[in-house]
N, C-alpha and C positions, 0 to 999 in steps of 0.2 A: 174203586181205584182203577179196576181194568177197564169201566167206561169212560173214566177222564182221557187216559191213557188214551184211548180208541180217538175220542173227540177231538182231544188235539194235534193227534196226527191228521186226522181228517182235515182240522183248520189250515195246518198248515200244507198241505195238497192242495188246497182250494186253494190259499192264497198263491203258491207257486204257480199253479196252473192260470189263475189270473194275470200274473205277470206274464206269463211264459207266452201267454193267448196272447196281449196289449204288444209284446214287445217284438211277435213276429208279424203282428200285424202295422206297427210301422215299419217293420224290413230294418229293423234294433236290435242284432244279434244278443244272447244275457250274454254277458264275462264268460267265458273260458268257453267260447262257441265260434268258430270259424264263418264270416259272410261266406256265400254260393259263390265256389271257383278260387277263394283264397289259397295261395301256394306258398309251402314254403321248399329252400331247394337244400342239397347237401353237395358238395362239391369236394373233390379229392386229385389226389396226384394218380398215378398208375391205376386208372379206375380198376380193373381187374383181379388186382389183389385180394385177397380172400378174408385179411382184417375187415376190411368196409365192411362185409356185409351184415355182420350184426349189428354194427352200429347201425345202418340203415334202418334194418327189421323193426327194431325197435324205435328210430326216428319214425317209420312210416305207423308205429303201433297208436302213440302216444299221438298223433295225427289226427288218426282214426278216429279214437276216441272221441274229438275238438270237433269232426266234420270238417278236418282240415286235406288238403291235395301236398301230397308231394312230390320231389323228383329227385332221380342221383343223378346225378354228372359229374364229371373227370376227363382227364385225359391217359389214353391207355401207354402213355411214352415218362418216363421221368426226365420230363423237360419243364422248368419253374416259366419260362415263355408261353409254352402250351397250356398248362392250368391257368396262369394271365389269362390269357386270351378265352378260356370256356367262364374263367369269372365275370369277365366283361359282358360274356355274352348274356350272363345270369343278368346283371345288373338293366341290361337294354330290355328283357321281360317285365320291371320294376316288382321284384316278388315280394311278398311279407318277411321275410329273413331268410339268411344264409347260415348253415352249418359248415365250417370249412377249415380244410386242414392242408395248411399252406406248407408246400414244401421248403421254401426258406421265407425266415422275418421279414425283411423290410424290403423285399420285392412287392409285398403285399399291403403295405403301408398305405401307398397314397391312393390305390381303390379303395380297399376296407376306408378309409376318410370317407374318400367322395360318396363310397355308399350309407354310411351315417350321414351327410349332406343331405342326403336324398330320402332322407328316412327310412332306410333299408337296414335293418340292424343286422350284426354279422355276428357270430359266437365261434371261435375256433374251440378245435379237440385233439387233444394228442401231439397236436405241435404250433404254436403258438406265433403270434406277430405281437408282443408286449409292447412295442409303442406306436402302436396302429389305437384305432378310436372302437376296437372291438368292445363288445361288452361285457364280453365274458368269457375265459378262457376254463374249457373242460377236460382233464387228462386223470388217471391215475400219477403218482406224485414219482416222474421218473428218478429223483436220486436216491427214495426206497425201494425200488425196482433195482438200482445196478447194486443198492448197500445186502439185498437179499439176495439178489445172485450171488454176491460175492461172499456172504455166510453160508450159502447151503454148499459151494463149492469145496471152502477151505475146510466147513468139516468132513466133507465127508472123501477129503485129502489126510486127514488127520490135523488141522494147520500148519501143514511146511510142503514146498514142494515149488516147483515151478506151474508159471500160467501164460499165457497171453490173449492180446483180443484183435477182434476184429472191428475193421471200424466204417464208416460212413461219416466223414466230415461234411460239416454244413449243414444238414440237417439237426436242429434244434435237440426234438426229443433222442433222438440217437447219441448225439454230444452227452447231454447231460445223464443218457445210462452208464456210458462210458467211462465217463468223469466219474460220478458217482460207485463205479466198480472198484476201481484203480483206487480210489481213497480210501475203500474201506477197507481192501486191503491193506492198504500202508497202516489206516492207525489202529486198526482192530488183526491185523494176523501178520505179522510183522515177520515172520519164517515163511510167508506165499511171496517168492521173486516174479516179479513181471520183468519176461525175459524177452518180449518180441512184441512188435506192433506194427498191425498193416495195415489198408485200406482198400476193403472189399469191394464196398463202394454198390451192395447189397446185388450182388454180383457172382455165381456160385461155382464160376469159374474160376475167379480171382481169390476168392475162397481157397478152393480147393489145392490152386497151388501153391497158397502163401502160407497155408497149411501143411503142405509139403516141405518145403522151404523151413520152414521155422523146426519145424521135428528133426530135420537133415543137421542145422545148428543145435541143434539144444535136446538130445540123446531123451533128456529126463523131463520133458515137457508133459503137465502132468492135466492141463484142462486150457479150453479157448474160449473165450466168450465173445457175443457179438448183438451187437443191439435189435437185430430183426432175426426174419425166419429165414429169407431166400439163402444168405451167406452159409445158413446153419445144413443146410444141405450139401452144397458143396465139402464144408468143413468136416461132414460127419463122411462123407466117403472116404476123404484121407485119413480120418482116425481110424476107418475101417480097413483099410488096405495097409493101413503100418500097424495093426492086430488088436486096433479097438482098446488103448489102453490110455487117450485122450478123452476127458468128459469137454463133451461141445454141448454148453448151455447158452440158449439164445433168451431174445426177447418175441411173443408172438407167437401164435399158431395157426398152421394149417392142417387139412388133413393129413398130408405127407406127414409134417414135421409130426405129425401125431403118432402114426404109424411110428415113423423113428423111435419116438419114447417110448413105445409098446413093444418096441423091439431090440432096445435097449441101446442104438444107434446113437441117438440123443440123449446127454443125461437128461436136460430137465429145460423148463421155458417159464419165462415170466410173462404173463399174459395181464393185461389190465381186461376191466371189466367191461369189454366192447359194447355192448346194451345198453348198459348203464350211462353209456357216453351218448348215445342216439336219445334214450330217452329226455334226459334232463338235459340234453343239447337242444331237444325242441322246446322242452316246458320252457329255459331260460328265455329262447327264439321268442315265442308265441307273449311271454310277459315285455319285452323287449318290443315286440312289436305294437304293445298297448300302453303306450305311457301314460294315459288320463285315469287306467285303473291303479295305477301307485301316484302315491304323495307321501314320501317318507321326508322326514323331521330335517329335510338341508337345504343346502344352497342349488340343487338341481336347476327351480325354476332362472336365478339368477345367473348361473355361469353356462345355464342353456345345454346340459349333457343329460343323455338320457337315465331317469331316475332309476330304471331299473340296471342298475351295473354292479356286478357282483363279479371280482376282480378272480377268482378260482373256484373250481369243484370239484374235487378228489372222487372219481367214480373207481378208486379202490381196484385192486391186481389181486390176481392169484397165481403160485406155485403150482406147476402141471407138473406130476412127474407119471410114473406107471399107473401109480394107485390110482390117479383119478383123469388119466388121461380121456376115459368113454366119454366123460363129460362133455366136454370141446369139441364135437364133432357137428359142423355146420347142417350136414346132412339129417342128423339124429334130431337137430334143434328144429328145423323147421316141419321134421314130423310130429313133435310133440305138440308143435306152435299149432297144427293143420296147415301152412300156408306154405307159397310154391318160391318165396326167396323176392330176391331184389327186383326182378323185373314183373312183380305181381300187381 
């Protein structure tokens, strides 16, 4: 048995290695192998932000792997003209796909089109253009993000007490943590009053005074929430200077914000599973970008849209509090990983 066994591994070696030999010998990449110099790109708002970079790491990982080149690009300004303008520039390269997280919907509409024109497939993550010709949008699922913010707060408020949040209009995924906070509240802890609402506008100045401001009204204000990291900084100084008896849970993590919840400045952060968004952001890319290897059972060939379209993928969030704060440390990650981060 254990020479069959041996044999037919062996058969199918040969045969792979036959193919493998025929298929580089006409310059016929096999499936899931990148041609010499294929790129794909990843493009973001405020490139500098410290979210991206796992996403990347792991976009560049799953890359690798293919024999595929990538690149990050952004813009270091939150201006939805300036991300325009670096997507176009993506587009005038003609790359194999785009990973992209557009600061608002339907600014991004009529490129993402022209880039499916072009056969340039586009997959957003984290914040979405829904009726753009994307192929596939990837996030953790934000209205279980603000409905578990807003459970881990209420109890451990006891459920009654006052809150409020901090906000960022316009921006997609922000909106719907937000949205999704405030409702859980209302139908699930029905004694947590939402007593104030401002717009930070991820701003940690604007933060910190609206934070001021709101505690000055409202004596008993007993936690804030806020759909990103930057606010949560500002916010957590004022809880700190009026004696720390505000829980400021955001969305996101940095080192900083780390440190905070290791130092109990921060109660706690919702974090999607940044990697997880890079990885399966390229796998969707790289299938996206080969449509003659899928032929699934539809109308694709006739209405002419790309057969690989896969309409969402929950790349799943996790609760940071003390306990497991060591975890999230970008620093920690890319020493485990061996590798030197986003510009490697």
């Amino acid at each position: 048995m254990k020479k069959l066994l041996m044999g037919a591994a062996l058969s199918v070696a040969t045969i792979f290695g036959s193919v493998q030999s025929a298929s580089a010998a006409d310059n016929n990449p096999l499936p899931f192998t990148c041609k010499p110099g294929e790129t794909f790109y990843m493009n973001v708002m405020v490139s500098g932000v410290e979210y991206w970079f796992p996403v990347y790491e792991m976009f560049k990982q799953a890359a690798q792997q293919m024999g595929c080149k990538t690149v990050y690009t952004g813009t270091p300004e939150y201006d939805v003209n300036k991300q325009l303008a670096t997507f176009e520039q993506i587009l005038a390269k003609k790359p194999a796909g785009i990973l992209l997280h557009p600061m608002n919907p339907d600014p991004f509409i009529e490129p993402i089109n022209r880039a499916a024109k072009m056969g340039i497939p586009v997959v957003t993550f984290a914040a979405d253009s829904p009726n753009s010709d994307r192929v596939s949008f990837i996030t953790s699922d934000n209205g279980r993000e603000g409905a578990y913010a807003a459970d881990t707060i209420a109890k451990d408020m006891g459920g009654k007490g006052d809150y409020a949040v901090l906000e960022n209009p316009g921006q997609d995924n922000h909106d719907r943590r937000v949205k999704a906070f405030v409702k859980r509240m209302e139908d699930k802890w029905p004694d947590m009053k939402l007593v104030a609402r401002a717009a930070s506008n991820t701003d940690a100045i604007k933060a910190y005074n609206s934070v001021m401001s709101m505690a000055q009204a409202n004596p008993n204000l007993g936690a804030v929430f806020m759909p990103e990291a930057t606010s949560a900084l500002g916010a957590a100084q004022a809880s700190k200077e009026l004696g720390g008896k505000i829980r400021v849970f955001n969305a996101d993590v940095n080192a900083k914000i780390l440190d905070m919840i290791k130092e109990g400045e921060v109660f706690g952060s919702v974090n999607p599973n940044q990697g997880m968004q890079g990885y399966m952001g390229f796998m969707l890319l790289y299938m996206a970008s080969r449509r003659d290897l899928i032929d699934p059972m539809n109308d694709y060939a006739r209405s002419g849209f790309n057969p690989m379209s896969v309409p969402f993928v929950d790349n799943g969030f996790s609760i940071v509090s003390q306990l497991n704060a060591d975890d999230f440390y970008w620093d920690k990650y890319l020493q485990r990983r061996g590798t030197k981060g986003i510009d490697e």
